[in-house]
PLY file of the C-alpha trace (Angstrom):
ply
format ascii 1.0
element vertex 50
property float x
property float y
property float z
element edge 49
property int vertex1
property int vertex2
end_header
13.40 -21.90 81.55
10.15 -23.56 80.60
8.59 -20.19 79.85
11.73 -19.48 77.71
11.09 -22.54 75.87
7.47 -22.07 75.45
7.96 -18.48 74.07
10.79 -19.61 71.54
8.66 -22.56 70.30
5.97 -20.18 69.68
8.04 -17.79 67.84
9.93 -20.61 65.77
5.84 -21.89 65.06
4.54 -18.97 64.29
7.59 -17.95 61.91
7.25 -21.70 60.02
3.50 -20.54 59.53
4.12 -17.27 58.12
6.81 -18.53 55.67
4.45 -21.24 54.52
1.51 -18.94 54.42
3.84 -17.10 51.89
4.75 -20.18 49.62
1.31 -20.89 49.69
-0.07 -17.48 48.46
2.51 -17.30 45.98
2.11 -21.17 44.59
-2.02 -19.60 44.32
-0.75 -16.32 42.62
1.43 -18.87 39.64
-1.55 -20.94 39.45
-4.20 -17.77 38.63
-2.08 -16.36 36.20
-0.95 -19.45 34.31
-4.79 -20.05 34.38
-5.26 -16.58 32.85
-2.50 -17.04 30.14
-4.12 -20.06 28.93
-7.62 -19.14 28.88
-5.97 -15.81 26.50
-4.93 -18.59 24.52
-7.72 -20.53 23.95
-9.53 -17.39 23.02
-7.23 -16.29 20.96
-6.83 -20.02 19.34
-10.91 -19.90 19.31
-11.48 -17.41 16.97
-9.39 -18.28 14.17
-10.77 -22.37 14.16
-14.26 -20.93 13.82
0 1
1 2
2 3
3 4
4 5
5 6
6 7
7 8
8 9
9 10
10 11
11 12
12 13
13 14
14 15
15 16
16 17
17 18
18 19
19 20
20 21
21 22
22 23
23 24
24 25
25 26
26 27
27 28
28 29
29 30
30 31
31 32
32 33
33 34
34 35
35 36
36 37
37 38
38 39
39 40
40 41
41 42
42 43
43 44
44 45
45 46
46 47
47 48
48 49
């Protein structure tokens, strides 16, 4: 039973890390490309002030 236990805990661990491995890649991927659409923007905006 402890073995069970052990080898369930594991599984339940490993599957929390995986799913916030996830989140955490995707929370990255929306912070690159909001960093991308706003540096287009300030170029864009750029230009036309100078």
């Amino acid at each position: 039973m402890f073995v069970l236990g052990m080898i369930k805990g594991t599984i339940i661990g490993m599957g929390i890390g995986v799913m916030s491995g996830l989140a955490l890649k995707e929370v990255c991927k929306m912070k690159k490309k909001k960093d991308q659409i706003s540096k287009t923007e300030s170029d864009i905006i750029d230009p036309e002030n100078s």
